[in-house]
C-alpha positions in Angstrom: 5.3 39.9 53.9 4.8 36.7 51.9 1.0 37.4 50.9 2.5 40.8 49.9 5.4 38.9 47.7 3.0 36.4 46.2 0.6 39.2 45.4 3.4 41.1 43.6 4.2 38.2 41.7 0.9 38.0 40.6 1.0 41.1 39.4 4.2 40.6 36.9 2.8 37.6 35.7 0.0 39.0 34.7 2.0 42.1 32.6 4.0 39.3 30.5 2.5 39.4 26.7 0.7 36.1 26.1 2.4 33.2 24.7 2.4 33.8 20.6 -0.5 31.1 18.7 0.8 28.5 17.3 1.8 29.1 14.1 1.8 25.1 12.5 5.5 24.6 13.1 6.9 21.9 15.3 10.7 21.3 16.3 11.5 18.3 16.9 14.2 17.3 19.3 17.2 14.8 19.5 19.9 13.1 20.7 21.7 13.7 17.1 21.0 14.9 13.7 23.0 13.6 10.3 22.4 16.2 8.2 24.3 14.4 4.9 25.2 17.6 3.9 28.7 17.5 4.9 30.5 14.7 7.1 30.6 17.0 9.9 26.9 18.4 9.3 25.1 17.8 12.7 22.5 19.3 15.1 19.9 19.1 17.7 16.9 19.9 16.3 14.9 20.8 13.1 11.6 22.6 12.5 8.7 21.7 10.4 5.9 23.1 9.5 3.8 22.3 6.1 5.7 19.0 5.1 8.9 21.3 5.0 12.1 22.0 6.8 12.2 25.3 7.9 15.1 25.5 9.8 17.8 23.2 11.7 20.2 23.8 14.7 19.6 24.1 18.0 16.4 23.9 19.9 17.0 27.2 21.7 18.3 28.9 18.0 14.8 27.5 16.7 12.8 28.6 19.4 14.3 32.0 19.0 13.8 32.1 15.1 10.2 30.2 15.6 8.7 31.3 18.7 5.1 30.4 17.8 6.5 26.9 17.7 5.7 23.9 19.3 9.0 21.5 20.7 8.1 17.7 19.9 10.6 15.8 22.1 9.3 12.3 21.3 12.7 11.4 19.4 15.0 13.7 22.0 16.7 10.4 23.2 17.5 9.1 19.7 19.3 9.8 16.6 17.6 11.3 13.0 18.7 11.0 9.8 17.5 11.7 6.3 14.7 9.6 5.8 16.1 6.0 4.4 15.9 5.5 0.4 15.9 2.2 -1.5 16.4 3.7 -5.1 15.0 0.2 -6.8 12.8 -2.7 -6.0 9.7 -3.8 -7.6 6.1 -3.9 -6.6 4.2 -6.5 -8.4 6.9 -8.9 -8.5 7.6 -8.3 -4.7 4.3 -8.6 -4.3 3.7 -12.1 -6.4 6.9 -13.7 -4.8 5.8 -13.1 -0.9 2.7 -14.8 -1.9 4.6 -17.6 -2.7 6.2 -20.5 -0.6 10.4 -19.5 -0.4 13.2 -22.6 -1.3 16.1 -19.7 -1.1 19.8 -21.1 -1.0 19.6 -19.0 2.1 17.7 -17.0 5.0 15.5 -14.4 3.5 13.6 -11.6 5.6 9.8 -12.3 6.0 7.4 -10.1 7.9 7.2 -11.9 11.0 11.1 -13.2 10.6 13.8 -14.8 8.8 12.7 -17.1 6.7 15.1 -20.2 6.3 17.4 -21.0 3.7 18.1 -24.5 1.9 21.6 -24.8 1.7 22.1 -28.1 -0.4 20.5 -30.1 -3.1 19.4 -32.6 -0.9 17.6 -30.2 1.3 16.5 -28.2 -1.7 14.5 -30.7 -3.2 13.3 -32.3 0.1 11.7 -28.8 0.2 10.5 -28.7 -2.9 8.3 -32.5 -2.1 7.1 -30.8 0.9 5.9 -28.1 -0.4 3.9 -29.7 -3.4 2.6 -32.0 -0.3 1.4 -29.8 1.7 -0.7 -28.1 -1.6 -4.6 -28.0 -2.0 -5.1 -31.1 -3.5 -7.0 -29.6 -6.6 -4.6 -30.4 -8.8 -3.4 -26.6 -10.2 -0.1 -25.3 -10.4 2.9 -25.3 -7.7 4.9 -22.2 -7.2 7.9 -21.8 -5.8 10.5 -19.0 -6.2 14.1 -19.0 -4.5 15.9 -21.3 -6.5 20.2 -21.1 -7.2 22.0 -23.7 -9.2 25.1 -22.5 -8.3 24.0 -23.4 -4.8 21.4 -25.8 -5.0 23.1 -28.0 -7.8 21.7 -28.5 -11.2 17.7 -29.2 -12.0 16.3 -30.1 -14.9 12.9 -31.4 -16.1 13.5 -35.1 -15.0 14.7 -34.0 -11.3 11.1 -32.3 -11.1 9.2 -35.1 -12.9 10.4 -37.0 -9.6 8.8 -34.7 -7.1 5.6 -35.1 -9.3 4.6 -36.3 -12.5 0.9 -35.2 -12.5 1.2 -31.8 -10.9 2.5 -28.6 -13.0 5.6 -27.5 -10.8 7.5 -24.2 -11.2 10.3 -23.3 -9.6 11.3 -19.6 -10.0 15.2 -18.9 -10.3 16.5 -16.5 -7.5 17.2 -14.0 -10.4 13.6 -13.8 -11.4 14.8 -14.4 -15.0 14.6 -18.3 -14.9 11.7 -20.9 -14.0 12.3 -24.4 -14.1 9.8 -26.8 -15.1 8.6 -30.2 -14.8 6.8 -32.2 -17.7 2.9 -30.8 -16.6 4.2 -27.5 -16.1 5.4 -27.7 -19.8 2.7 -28.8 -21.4 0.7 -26.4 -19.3 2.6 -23.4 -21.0 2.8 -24.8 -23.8 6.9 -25.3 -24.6 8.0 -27.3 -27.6 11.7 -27.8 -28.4 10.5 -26.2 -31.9 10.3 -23.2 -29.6 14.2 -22.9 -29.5 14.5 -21.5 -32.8 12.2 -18.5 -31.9 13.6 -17.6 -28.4 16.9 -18.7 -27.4 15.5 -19.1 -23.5 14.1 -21.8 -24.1 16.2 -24.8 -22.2 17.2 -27.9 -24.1 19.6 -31.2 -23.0 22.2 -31.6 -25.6 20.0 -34.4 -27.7 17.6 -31.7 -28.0 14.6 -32.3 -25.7 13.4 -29.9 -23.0 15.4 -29.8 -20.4 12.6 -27.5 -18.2 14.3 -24.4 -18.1 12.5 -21.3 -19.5 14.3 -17.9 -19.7 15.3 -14.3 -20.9 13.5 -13.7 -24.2 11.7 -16.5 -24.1 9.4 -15.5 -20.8 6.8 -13.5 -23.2 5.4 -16.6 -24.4 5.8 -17.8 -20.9 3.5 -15.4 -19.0 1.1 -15.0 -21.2 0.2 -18.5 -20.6 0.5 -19.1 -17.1 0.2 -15.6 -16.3 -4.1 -15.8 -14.8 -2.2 -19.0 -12.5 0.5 -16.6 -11.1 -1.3 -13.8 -10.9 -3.9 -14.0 -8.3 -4.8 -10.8 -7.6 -6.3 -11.9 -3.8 -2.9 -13.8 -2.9 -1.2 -10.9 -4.6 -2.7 -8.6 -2.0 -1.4 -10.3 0.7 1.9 -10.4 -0.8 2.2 -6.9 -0.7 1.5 -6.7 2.7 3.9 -9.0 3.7 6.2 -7.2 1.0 5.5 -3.5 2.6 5.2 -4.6 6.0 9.5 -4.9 5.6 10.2 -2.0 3.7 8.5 0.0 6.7 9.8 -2.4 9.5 13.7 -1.1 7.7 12.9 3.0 8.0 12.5 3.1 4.3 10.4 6.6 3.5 11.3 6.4 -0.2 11.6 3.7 -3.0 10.7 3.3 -6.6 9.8 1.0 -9.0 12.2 0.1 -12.0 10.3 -1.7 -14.5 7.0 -0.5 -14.3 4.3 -2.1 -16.9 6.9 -5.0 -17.2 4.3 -7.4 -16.5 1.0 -6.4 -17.0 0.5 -2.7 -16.5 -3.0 -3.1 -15.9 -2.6 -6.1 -13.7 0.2 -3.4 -11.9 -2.0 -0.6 -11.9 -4.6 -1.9 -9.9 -2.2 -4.2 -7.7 -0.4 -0.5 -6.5 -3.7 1.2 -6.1 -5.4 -1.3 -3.6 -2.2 -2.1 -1.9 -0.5 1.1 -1.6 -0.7 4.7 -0.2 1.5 6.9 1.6 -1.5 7.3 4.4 -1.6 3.1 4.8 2.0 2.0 4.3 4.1 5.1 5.0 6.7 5.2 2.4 6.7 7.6 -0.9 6.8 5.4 -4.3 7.7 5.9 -7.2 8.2 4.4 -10.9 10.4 4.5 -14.0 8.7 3.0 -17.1 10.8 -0.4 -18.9 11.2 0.6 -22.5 10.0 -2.8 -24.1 6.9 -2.5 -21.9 6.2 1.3 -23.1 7.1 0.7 -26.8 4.3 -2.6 -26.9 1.8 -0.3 -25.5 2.6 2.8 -27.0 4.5 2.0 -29.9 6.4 5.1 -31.4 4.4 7.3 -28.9 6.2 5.4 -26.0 8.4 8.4 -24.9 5.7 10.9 -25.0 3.3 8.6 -23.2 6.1 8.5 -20.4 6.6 12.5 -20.2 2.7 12.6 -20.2 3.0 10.1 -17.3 5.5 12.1 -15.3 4.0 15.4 -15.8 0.7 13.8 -14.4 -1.2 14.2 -17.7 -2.2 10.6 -17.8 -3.0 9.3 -14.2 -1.0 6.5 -12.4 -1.2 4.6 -9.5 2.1 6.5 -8.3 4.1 9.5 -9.4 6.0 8.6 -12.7 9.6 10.0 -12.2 10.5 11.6 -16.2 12.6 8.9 -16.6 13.2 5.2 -18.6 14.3 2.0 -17.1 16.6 0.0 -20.4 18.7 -3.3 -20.6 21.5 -4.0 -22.1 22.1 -8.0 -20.8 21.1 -10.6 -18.8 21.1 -11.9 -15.0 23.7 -11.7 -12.6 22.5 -14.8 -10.6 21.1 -16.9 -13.3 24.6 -16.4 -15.3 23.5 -14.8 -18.5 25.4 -11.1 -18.0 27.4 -10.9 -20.9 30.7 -11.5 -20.7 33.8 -10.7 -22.5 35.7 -13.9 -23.5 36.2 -17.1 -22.7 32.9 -15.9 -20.6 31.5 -18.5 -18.1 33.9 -21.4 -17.1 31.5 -23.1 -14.6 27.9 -23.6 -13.7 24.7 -23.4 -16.0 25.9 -20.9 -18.6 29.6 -22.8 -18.9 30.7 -22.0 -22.8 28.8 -19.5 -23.2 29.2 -15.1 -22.8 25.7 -14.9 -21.5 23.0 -12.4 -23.2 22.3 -9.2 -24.9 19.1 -7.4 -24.3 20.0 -5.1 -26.4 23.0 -6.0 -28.9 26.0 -3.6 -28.4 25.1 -1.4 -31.8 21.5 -0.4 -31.1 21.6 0.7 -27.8 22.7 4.1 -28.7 19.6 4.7 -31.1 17.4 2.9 -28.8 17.7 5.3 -26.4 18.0 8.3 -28.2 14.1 9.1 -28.7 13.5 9.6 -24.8 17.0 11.1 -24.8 16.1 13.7 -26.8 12.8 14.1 -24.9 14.4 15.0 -22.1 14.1 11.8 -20.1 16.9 10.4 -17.9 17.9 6.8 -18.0 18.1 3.7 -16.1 20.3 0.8 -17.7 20.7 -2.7 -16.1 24.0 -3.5 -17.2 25.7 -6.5 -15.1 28.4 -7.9 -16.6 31.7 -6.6 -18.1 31.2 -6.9 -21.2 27.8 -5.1 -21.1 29.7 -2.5 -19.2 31.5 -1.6 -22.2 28.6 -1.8 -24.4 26.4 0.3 -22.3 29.8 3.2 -21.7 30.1 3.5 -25.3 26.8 4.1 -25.7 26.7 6.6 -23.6 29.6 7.9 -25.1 27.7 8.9 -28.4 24.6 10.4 -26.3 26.4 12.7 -24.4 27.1 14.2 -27.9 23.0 14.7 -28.8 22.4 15.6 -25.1 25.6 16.6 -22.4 23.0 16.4 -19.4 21.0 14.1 -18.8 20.9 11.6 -16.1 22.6 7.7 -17.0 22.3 5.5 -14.0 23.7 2.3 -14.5 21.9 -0.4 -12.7 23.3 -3.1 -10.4 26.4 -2.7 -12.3 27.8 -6.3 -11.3 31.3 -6.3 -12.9 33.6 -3.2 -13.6 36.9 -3.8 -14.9 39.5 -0.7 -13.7 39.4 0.6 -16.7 35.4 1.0 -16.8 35.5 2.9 -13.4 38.0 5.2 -15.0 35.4 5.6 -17.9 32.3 5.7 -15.9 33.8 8.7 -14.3 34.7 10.3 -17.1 31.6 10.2 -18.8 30.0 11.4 -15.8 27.5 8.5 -15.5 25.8 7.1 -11.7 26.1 3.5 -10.5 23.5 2.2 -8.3 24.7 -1.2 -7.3 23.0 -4.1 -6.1 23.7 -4.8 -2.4 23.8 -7.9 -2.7 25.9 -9.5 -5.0 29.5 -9.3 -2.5 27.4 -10.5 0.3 25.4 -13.4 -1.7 27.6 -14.7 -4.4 31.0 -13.6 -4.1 32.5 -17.0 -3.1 30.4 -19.1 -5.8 31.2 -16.6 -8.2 35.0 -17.7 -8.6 34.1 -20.7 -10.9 32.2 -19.1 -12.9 34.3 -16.0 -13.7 37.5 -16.6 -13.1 39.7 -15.4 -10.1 40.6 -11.9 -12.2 36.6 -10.7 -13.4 35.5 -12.3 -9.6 37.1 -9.1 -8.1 35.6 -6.8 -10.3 32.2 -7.3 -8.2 30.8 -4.3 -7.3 33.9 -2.2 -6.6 32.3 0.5 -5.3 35.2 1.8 -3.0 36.5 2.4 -6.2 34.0 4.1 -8.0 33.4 6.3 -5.3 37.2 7.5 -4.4 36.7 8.2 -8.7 33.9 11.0 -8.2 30.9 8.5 -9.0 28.2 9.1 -7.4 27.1 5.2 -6.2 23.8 3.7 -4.2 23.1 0.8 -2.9 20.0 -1.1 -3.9 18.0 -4.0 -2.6 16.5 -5.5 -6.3 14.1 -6.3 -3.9 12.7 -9.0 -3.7 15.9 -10.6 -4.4 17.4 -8.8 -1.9 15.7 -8.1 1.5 14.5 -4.0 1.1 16.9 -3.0 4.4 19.5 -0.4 3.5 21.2 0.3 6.9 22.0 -3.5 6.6 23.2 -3.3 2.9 25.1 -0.2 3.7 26.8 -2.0 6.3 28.0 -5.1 4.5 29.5 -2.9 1.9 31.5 -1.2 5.1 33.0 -4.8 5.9 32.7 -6.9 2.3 31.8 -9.5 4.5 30.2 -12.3 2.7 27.7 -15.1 3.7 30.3 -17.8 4.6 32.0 -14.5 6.4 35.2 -14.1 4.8 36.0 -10.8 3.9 35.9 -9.9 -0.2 38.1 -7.0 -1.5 38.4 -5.1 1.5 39.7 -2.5 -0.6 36.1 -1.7 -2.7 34.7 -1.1 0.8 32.8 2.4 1.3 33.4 4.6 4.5 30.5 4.3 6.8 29.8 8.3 5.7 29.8 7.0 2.1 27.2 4.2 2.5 25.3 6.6 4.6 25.0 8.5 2.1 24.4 5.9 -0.5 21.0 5.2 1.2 20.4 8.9 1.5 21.7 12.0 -0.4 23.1 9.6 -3.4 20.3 7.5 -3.9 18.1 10.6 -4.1 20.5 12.3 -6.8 20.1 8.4 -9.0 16.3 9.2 -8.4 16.6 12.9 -9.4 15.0 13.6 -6.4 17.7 15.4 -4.4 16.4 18.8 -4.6 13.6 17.5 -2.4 15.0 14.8 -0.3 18.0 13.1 0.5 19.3 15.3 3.1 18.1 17.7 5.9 17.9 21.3 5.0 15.6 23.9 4.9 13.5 23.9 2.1 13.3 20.0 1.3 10.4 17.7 2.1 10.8 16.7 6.3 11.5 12.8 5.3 13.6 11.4 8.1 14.1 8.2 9.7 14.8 7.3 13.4 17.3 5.0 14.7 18.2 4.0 18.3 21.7 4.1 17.7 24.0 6.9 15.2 25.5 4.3 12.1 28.9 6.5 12.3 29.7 5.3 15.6 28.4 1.7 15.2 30.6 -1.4 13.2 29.2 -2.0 9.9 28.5 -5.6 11.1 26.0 -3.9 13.2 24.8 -1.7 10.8 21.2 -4.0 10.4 21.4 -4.3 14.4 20.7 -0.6 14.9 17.0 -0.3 16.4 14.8 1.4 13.5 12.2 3.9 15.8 10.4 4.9 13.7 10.0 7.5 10.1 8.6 10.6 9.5 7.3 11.7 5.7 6.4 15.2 4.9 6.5 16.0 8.7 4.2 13.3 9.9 5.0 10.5 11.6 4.6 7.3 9.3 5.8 4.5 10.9 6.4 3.6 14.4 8.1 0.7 16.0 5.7 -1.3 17.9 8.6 -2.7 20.4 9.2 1.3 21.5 
């Protein structure tokens, strides 16, 4: 009787159609799925095939609707979500400063570790000695970036001199808009007080001598002297290896580059075709053009050269997004944001408003030749009065052009009255991440207790319709949106208070600031950003969902690995 059951089962077997061909798509499986579609958006699985989502639910709905699929259950015990977006950083600087020894007021992320932080003057410039120590002895220039006066104390020519008065020494502001040189260093880029009436970054003590401080307009004459000592295109390499190795290590699968040609385009050109690909470093990238940069190249021609960029007429080292990166003032950290009145009461820029870029009646016509060319734009605008400046601006192009794009970057003050006006002139705010975190508490010299909680209010803008992301700036900032996204879920600061609870975002809100909205201030959100069918399969995986974790934990949660167009990218090497 058994031999006869077994032969009868045999038989059926064999009358079952064979098992469909594979037909390219793969499902993959999980614990959870955010979709960032909605808040409540979630599923089991999705399907890929060809780089695209082709369908999302669960794994017995996709297997029914693709049953010549193959199921992919690496990531079945984890959670996906839209692959993670850092909306603006920057390449070759990134690339130049992690080549460089770090004196940061505080620990930074390097790619084997925190790096540490110097915390007082005295241990500031006990780093600074031991770092010109511990230099080739071949007498050429000393680097050094991390730099914050409003940490660090005050330095000036003569505190340098003391650390060496043979060696060049340049020490590179936190902001990357200030350097701060000794004597040799001065001489070797050849400052003169006469200078001063050319460019008003160039630093002088109150008798009128150099005081060693080199910034803002000024840094034109700057790098093009010591630009072949900073730019060493073999310690540049490494630098953006260090640089890329924690953008991947924080599930980034998209970023782009906010100033490109800034520098030296064709310095940047080459430095982001030997050091990047999507095959080697797993992450898309892309760039938006500075104007100053495009309009010395190109002259008048600058905003057709950038269309011919982003249409892929003239070839790039990356995909050019049709698009143009502006300024309107000055630094955040190094104090020259402009400021409405009395301006800065403390620190560095004390008496002063800070800087224009671009003075408040020619932005408008400034921008209007790549607004009228179709081309969004991108404006750093920091500080309040720069705010208002940059809204009125806008104000008179939305009359040439309703519909374009107007991002306003980092975005460090915003009175209530400017988040009222941002929404209603329908512009984007991609903040800095930073700034709460880093510089709330030193900030209340400077400003004033009233503009001091005005930074980054982006609970605010956010409960006003405005579509806000979080950025890193990096390398100012360490490229790790889950852990931005968190701190602006708490407000918690470095000395870990708590500043403005009020501006802080819902943990669905700065999930989606580092997903869906930073791919709408890209204008990339038809293709990524979220999970649904038809956009590019981008997703990142974490060990842990970020809805059901404290936003102190938020930079805690295990990154597993990412995925870009369907393939996997990036995997941790502790899983």
């Amino acid at each position: 009787m058994k031999r006869a059951i077994s032969a009868l089962a045999v038989l059926l077997a064999s009358c079952q159609p064979a098992p469909p061909e594979p037909d390219g798509t793969v499902i993959y499986t999980a614990n959870l799925i955010r979709q960032m579609t909605d808040e409540g958006d979630t599923a089991q699985a999705i399907a890929v095939k060809n780089g695209l989502i082709t369908g999302i639910g669960s794994k017995e709905g996709l297997l029914s609707q693709f049953p010549a699929s193959i199921i992919d259950e690496r990531y079945a015990d984890y959670v996906i979500v839209p692959g993670l977006i850092d909306p603006h950083m920057h390449v070759l600087l990134g690339s130049v400063l992690y080549s460089l020894p770090f004196a940061t007021p505080w620990p930074m992320a390097g790619p084997s570790g925190d790096l540490p932080g110097f915390q007082t003057r005295d241990a500031f410039i006990a780093r600074i000695s031991e770092i010109v120590e511990a230099a080739a002895d071949d007498g050429s220039p000393v680097f050094i970036y991390g730099y914050h006066n409003l940490v660090q104390g005050s330095l000036t020519r003569e505190d340098l001199d003391a650390v060496s008065s043979q060696r060049p020494i340049f020490v590179w502001h936190y902001s990357g808009h200030d350097f701060y040189l000794n004597t040799p260093a001065l001489a070797l880029a050849e400052i003169t007080p006469e200078l001063h009436e050319t460019y008003e970054g160039i630093g002088l003590h109150e008798y009128g001598t150099l005081n060693g401080r080199i910034y803002e307009d000024a840094l034109s004459h700057f790098f093009e002297r010591i630009g072949r000592y900073l730019f060493n295109p073999i310690a540049i390499s490494q630098g953006a290896d260090n640089y890329f190795s924690i953008m991947r290590a924080a599930g980034i699968t998209t970023t782009a580059e906010l100033a490109y040609g800034a520098f030296d385009r064709s310095l940047e050109n080459a430095i982001i075709a030997s050091s990047w690909s999507l095959e080697d470093d797993g992450f898309r990238l892309f760039m938006i053009p500075e104007f100053r940069a495009m309009e010395r190249e190109f002259g008048d021609e600058a905003a057709s050269t950038v269309k011919r960029m982003a249409s892929g007429e003239m070839v790039t080292p990356a995909p050019v997004l049709p698009r143009i990166k502006f300024f309107t003032d000055g630094a955040f950290y190094s104090q020259t944001m402009r400021l409405s009145p009395p301006g800065y009461m403390f620190g560095q820029s004390a008496g002063t408003e800070g800087l224009w870029v671009l003075k408040p009646e020619e932005i408008s016509d400034r921008i209007l030749p790549y607004w009228n060319a179709g081309l969004s734009v991108h404006i750093h605008s920091n500080g309040d009065a720069a705010q208002t400046a940059s809204l009125s601006a806008l104000e008179e192009l939305r009359q040439a052009a309703p519909d374009r794009d107007f991002v306003i970057e980092h975005g460090g003050l915003f009175s209530p009255a400017q988040i009222d006006r941002v929404a209603e002139l329908d512009a984007m705010v991609s903040a800095a991440s930073h700034y709460v975190y880093f510089m709330s508490g030193d900030y209340q010299k400077p400003l004033g207790l009233e503009r001091a909680s005005w930074i980054s209010p982006l609970g605010s803008l956010s409960k006003a319709g405005v579509t806000v992301t979080i950025h890193s700036d990096a390398p100012l900032a360490p490229p790790q949106p889950l852990k931005a996204a968190g701190r602006h879920i708490t407000r918690i600061t470095r000395e870990g208070t708590i500043y403005q609870p009020g501006e802080a975002l819902t943990p669905y809100d700065a999930l989606e600031a580092v997903t869906l909205d930073a791919a709408k201030i890209l204008g990339l959100s038809d293709q990524i950003g979220s999970l649904e069918t038809g956009k590019t399969a981008d997703f990142t995986i974490l060990g842990q969902d970020p809805l059901n974790v404290d936003g102190n934990s938020w930079g805690d949660i295990p990154i597993i690995a990412s995925v870009v167009e369907g393939e996997e990218r990036y995997k941790s090497s502790s899983e």
